[in-house]
SELUM-177736 format. One record per residue: residue number from 0; x, y, z negated of N, C-alpha, C in turn. Coordinates in nm, 4 decimals, padded with zeros to 6 digits. Example, Ala and Ser with C-alpha at 12.3 -4.5 7.8 and 13.67 -1.06 7.14 Angstrom:
REM residues 2
+-----+----------+----------+----------+----------+----------+----------+----------+----------+----------+
|   k |      n.x |      n.y |      n.z |     ca.x |     ca.y |     ca.z |      c.x |      c.y |      c.z |
+-----+----------+----------+----------+----------+----------+----------+----------+----------+----------+
|   0 |  01.3190 | -00.5690 | -00.7800 |  01.2300 | -00.4500 | -00.7800 |  01.3200 | -00.3300 | -00.7800 |
|   1 |  01.2850 | -00.2250 | -00.7080 |  01.3670 | -00.1060 | -00.7140 |  01.2900 |  00.0030 | -00.7870 |
+-----+----------+----------+----------+----------+----------+----------+----------+----------+----------+
***
This chain:
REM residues 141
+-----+----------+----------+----------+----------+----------+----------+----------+----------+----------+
|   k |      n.x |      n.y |      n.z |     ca.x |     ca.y |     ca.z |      c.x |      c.y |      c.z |
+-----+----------+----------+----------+----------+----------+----------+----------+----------+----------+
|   0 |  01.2172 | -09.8246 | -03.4605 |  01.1188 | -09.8589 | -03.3622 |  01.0766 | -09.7303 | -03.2907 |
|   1 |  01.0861 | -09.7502 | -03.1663 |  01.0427 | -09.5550 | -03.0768 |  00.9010 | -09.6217 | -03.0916 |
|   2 |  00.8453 | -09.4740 | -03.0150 |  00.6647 | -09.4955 | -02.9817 |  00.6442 | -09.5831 | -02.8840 |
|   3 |  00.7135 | -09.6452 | -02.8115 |  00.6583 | -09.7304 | -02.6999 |  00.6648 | -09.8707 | -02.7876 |
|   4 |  00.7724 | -09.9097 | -02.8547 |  00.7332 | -09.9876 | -02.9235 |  00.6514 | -10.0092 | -03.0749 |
|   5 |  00.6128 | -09.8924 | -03.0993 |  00.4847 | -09.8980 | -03.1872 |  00.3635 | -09.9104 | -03.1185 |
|   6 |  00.3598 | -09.8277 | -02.9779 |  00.2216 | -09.8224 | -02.8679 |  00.1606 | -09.9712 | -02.8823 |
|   7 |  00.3299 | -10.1070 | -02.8755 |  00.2642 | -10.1997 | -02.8271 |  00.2335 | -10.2534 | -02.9576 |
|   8 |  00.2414 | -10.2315 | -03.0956 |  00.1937 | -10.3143 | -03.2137 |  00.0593 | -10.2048 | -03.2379 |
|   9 |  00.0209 | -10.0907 | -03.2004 | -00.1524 | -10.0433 | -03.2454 | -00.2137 | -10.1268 | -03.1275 |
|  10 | -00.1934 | -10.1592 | -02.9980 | -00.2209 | -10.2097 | -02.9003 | -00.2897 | -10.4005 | -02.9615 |
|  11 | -00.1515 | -10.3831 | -03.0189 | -00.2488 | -10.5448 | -03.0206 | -00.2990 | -10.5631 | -03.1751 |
|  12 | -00.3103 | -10.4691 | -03.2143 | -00.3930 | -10.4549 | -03.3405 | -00.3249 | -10.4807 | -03.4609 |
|  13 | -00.1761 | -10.4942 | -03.4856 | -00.0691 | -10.4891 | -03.6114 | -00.0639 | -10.4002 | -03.6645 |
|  14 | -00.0961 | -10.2414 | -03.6188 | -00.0814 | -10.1506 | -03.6722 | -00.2055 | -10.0956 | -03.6249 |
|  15 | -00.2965 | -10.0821 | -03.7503 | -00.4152 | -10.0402 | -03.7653 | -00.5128 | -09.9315 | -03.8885 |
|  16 | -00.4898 | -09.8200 | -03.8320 | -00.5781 | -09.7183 | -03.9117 | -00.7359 | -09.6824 | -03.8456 |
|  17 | -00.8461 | -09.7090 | -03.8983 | -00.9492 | -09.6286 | -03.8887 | -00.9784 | -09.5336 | -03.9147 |
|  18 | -00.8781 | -09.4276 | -03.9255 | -00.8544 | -09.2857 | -03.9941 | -00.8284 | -09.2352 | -03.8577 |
|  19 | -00.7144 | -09.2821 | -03.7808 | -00.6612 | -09.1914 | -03.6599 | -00.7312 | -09.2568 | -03.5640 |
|  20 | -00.7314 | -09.3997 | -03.5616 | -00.7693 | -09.4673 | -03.3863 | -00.8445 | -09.6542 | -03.4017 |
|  21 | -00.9497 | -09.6868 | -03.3406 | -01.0369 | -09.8083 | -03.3167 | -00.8841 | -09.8793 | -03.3238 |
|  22 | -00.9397 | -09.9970 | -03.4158 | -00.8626 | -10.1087 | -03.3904 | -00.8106 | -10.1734 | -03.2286 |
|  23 | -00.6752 | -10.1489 | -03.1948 | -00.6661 | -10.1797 | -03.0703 | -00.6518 | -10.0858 | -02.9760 |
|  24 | -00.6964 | -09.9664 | -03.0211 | -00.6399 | -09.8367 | -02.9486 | -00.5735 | -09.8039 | -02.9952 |
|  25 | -00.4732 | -09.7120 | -02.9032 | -00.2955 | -09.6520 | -02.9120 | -00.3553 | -09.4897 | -02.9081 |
|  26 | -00.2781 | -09.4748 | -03.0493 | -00.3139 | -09.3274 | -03.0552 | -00.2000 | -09.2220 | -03.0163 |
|  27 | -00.2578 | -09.1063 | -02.9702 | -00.1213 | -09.0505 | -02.9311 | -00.0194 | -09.0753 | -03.0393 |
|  28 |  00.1413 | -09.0714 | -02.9773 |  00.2527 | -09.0838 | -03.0668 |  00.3571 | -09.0262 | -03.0538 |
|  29 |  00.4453 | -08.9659 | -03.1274 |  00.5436 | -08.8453 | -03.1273 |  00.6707 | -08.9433 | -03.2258 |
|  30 |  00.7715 | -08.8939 | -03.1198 |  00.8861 | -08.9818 | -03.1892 |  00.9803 | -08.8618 | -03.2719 |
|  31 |  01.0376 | -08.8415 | -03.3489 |  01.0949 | -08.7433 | -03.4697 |  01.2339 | -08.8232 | -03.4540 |
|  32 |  01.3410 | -08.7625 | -03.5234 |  01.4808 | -08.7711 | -03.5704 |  01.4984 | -08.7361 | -03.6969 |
|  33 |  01.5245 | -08.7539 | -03.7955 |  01.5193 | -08.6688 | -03.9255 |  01.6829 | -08.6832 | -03.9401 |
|  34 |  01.7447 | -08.6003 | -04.0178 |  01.8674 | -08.5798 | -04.0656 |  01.9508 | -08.6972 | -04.0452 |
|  35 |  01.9277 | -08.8280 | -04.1176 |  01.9983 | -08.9112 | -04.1205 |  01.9946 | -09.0175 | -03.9988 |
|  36 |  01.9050 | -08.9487 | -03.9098 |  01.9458 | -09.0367 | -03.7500 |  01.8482 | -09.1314 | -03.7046 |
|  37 |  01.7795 | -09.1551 | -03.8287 |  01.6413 | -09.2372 | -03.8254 |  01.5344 | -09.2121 | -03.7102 |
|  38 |  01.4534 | -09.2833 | -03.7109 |  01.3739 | -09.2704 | -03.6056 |  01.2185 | -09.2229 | -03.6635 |
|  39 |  01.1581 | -09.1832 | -03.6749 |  01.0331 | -09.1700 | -03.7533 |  00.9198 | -09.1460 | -03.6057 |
|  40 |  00.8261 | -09.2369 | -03.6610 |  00.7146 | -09.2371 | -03.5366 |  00.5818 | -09.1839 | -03.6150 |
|  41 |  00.5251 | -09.0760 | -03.5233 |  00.3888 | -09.0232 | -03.6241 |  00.3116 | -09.0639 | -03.5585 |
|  42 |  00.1532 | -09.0674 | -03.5937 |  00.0375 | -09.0993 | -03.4710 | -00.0513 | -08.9699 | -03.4834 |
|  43 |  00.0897 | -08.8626 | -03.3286 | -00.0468 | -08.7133 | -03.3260 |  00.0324 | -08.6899 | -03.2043 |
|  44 | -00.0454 | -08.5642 | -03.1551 | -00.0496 | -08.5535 | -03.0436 | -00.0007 | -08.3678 | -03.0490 |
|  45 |  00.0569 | -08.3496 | -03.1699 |  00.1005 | -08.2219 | -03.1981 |  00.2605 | -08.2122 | -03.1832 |
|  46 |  00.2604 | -08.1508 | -03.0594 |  00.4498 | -08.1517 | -03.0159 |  00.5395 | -08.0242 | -03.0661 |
|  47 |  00.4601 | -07.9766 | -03.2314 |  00.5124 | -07.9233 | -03.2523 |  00.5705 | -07.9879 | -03.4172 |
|  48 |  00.5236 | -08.0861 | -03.4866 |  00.5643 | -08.1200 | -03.5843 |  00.6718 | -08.1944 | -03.6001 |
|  49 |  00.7956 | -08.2128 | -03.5237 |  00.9317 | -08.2489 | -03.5707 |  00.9494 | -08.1491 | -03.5819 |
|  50 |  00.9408 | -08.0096 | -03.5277 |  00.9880 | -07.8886 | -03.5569 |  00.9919 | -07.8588 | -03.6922 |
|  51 |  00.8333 | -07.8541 | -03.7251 |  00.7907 | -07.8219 | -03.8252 |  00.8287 | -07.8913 | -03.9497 |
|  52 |  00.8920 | -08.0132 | -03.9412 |  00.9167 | -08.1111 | -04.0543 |  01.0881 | -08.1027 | -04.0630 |
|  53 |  01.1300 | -08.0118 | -03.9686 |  01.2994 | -08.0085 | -03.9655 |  01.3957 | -08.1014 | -03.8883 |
|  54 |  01.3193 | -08.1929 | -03.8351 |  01.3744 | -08.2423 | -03.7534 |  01.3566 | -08.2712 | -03.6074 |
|  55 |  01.4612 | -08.3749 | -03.4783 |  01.4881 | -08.3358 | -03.3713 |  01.3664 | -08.4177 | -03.2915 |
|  56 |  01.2959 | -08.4038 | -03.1667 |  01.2353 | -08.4685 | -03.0934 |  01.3387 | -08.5316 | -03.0612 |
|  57 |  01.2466 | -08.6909 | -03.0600 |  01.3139 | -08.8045 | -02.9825 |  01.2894 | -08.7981 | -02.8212 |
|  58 |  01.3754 | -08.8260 | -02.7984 |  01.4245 | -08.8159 | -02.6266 |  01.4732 | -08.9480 | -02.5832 |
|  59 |  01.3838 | -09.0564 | -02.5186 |  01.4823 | -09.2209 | -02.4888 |  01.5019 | -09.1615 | -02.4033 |
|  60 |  01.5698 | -09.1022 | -02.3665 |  01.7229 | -09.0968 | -02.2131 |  01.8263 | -09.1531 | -02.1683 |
|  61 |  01.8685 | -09.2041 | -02.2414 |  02.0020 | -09.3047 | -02.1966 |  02.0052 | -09.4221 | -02.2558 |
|  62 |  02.0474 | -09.5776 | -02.1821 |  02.0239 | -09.7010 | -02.1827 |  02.1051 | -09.6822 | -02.3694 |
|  63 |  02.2271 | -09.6073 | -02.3625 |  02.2884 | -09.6453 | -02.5336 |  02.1688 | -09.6059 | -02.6224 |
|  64 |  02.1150 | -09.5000 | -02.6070 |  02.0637 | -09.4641 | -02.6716 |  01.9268 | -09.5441 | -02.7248 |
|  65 |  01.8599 | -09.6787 | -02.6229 |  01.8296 | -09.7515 | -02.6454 |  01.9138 | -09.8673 | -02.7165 |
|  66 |  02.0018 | -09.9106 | -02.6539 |  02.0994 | -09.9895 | -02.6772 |  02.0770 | -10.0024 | -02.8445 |
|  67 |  02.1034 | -09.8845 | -02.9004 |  02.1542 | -09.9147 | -03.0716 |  02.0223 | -09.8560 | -03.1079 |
|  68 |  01.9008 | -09.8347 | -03.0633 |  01.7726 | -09.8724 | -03.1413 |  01.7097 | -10.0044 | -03.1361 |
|  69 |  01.7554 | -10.1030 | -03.0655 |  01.7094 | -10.2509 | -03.0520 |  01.8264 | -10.2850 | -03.1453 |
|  70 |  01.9058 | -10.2849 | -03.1568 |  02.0778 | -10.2872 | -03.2615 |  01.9787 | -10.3101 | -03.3936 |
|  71 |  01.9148 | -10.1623 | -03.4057 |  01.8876 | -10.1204 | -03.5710 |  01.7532 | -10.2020 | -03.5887 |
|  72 |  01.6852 | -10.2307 | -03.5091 |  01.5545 | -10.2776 | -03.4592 |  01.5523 | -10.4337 | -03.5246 |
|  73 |  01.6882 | -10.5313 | -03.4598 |  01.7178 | -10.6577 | -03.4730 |  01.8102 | -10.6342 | -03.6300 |
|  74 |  01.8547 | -10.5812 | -03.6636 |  01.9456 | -10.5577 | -03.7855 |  01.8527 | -10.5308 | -03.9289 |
|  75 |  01.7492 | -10.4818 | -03.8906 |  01.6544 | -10.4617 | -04.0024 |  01.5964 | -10.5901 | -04.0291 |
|  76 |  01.5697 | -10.6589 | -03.9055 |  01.5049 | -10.7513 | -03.9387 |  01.5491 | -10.8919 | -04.0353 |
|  77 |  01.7195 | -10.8897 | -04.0065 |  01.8071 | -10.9549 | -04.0253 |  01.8338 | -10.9779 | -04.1920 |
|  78 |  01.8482 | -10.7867 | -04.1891 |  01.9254 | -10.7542 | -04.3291 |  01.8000 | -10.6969 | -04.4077 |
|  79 |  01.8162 | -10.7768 | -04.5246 |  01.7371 | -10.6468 | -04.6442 |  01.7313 | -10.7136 | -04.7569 |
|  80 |  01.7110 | -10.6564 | -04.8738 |  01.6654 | -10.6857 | -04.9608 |  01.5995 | -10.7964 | -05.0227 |
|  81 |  01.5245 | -10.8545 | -04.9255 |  01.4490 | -10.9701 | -04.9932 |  01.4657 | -11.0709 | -04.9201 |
|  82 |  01.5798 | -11.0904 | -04.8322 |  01.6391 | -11.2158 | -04.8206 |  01.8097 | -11.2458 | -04.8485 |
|  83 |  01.7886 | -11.1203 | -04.8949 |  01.9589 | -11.0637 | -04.9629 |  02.0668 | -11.1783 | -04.9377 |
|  84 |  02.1400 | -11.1902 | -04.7675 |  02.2475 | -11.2013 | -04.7220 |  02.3437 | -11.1494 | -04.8440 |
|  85 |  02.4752 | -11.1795 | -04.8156 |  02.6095 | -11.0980 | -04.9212 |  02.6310 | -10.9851 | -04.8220 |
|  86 |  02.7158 | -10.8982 | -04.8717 |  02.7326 | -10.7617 | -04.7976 |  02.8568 | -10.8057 | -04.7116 |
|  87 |  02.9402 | -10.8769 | -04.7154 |  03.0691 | -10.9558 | -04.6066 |  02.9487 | -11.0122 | -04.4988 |
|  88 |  02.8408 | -11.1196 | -04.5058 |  02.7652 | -11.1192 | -04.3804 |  02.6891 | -11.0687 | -04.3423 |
|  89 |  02.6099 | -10.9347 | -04.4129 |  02.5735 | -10.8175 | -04.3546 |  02.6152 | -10.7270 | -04.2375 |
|  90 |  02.7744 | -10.7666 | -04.3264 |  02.8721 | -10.6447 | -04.2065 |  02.8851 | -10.6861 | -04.0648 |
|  91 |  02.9319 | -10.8908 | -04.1027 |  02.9751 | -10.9680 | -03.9713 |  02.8436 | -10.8920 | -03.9115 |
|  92 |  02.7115 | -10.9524 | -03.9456 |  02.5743 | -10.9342 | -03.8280 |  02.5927 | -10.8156 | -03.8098 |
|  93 |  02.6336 | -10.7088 | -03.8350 |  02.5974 | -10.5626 | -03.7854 |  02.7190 | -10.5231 | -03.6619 |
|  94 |  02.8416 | -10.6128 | -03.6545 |  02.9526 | -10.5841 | -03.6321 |  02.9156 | -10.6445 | -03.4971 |
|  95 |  02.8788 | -10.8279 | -03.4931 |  02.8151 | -10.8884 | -03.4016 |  02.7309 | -10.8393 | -03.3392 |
|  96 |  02.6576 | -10.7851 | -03.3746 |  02.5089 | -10.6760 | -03.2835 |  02.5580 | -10.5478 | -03.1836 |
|  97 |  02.7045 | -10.5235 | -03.2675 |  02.7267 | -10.3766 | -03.2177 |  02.8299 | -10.4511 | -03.0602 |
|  98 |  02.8433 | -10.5490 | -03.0808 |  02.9195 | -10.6277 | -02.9735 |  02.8632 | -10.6956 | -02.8695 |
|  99 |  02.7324 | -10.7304 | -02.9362 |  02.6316 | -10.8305 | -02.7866 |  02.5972 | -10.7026 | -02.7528 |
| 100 |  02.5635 | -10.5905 | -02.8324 |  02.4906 | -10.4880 | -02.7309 |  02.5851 | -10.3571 | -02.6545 |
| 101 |  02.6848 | -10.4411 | -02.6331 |  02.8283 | -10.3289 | -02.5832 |  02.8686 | -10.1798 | -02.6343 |
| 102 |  02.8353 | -10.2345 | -02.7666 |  02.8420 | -10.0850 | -02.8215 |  02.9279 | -10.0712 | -02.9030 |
| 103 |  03.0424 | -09.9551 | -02.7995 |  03.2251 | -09.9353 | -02.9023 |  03.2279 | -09.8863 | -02.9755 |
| 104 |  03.1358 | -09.7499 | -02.9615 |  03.1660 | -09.6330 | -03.0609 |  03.1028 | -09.6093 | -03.1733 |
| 105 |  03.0284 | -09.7028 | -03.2222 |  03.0210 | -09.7235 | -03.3300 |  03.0339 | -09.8011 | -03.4449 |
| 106 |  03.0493 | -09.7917 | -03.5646 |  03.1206 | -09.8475 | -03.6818 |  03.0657 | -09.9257 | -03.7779 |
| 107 |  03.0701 | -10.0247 | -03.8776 |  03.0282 | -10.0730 | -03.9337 |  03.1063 | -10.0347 | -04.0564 |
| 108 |  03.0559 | -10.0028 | -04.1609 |  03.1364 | -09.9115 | -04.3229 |  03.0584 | -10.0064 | -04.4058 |
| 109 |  03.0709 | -10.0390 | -04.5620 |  03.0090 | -10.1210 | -04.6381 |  03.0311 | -10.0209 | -04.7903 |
| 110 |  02.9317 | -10.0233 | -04.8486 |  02.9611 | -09.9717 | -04.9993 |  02.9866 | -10.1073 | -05.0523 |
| 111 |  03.0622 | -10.1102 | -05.2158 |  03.0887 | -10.1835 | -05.2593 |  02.9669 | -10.2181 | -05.3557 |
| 112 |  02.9550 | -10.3484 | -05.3925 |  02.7679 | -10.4240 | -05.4365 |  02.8721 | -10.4352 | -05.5488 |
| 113 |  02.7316 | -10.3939 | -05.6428 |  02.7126 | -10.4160 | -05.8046 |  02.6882 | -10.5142 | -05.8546 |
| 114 |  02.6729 | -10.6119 | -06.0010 |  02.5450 | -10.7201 | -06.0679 |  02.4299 | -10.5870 | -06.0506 |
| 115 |  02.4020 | -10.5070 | -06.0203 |  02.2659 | -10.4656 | -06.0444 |  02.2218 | -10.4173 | -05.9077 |
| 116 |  02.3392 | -10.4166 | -05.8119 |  02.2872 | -10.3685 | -05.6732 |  02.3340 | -10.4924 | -05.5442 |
| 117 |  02.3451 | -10.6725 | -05.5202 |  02.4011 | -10.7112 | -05.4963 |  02.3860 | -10.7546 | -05.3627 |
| 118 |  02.2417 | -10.6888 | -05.2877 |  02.2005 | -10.7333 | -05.1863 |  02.2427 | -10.5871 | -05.0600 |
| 119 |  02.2342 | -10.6034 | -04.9197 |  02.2528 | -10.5382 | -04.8250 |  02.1257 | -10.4480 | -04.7621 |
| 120 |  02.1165 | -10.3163 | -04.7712 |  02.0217 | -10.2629 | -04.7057 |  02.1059 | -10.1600 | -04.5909 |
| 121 |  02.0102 | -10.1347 | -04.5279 |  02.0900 | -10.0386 | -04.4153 |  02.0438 | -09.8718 | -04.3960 |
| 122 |  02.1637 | -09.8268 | -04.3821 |  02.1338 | -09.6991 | -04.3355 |  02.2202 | -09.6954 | -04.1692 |
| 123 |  02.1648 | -09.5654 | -04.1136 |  02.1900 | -09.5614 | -03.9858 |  02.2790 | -09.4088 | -03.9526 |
| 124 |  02.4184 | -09.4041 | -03.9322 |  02.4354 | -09.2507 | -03.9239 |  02.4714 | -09.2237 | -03.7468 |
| 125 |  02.3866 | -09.1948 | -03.6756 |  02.3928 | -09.1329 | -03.5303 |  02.4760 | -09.0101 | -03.5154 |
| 126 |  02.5348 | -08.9403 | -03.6222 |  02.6332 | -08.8355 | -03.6172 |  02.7103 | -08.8866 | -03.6399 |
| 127 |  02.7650 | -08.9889 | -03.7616 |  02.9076 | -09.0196 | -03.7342 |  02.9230 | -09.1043 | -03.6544 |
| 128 |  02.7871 | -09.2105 | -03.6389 |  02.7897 | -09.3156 | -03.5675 |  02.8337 | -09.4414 | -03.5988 |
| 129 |  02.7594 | -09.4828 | -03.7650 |  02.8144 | -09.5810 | -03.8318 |  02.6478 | -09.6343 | -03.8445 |
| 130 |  02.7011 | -09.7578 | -03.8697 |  02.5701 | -09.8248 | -03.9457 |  02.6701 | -09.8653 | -04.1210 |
| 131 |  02.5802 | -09.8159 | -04.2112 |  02.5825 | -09.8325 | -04.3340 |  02.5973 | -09.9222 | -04.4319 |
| 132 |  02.6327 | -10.0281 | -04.4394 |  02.5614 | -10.1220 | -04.5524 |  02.5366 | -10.0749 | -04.6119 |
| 133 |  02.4039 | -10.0406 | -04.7433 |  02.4324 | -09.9778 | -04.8745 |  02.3834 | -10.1224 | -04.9529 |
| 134 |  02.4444 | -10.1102 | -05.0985 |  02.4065 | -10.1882 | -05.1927 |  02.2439 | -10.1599 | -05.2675 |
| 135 |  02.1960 | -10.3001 | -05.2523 |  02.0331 | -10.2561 | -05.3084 |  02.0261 | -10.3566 | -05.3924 |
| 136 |  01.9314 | -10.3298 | -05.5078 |  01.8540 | -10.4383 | -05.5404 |  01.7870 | -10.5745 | -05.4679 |
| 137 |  01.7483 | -10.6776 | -05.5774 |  01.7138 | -10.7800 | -05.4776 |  01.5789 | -10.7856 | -05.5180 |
| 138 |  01.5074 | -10.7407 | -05.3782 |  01.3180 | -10.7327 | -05.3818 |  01.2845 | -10.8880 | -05.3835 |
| 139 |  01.3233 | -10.9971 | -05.3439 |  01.2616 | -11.1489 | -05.2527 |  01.2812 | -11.1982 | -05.4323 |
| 140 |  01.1783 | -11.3043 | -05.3741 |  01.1753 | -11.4225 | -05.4976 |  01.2609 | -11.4732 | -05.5666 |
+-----+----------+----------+----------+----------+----------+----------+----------+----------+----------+
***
């Protein structure tokens, strides 16, 4: 999720601290990159702490570059743990996503699921340019 789409969940009051900002106010927000490609959203107004935490300022500049954060955006929502899909229709939905949203160059890879790890979680790699399946536990009922 970038900061514009967190702006709009403190905005309508889903995401709510009385520590940083009034229910309903959008507090400043700084978008981060950390190693593994992720997106990390803080609520400050200090444009120096991706630096400081080791990783890259987010930059939305190019439509792909949106493109496969609505990808990972709709894919999270899809895949996880506690509605634990099999990891064969994990892959189809991630494979399908990477196709409605015209996106070639990147890959869909799967680890192989355990009896103790049998559900689909995701990782995201923007350097090689894969989306992950990894094998997780099953959190849901």
């Amino acid at each position: 999720m970038d900061p514009q789409q967190c702006a709009e969940l403190w905005a309508d009051g889903t995401i709510t601290n009385p520590a940083i900002a009034p229910a309903g106010q959008v507090p400043p927000l700084l978008g981060c990159v950390n190693d593994a490609g992720t997106l990390v959203v803080f609520p400050t107004d200090d444009q120096g702490l991706c630096e400081r935490l080791g990783m890259a300022v987010f930059t939305p500049t190019a439509d792909a570059t949106a493109s496969i954060i609505d990808v990972q955006n709709r894919l999270i929502e899809q895949i996880n743990p506690q509605t634990c899909p099999s990891l064969d229709d994990a892959q189809q939905l991630a494979e399908q996503a990477l196709t409605a949203a015209g996106i070639d160059d990147w890959t869909v890879v799967s680890q192989p699921a355990t009896d103790q790890r049998p559900c689909p979680s995701l990782a995201f790699d923007s350097t090689a340019r894969q989306i992950v399946i990894v094998p997780a536990p099953h959190t849901g009922p």
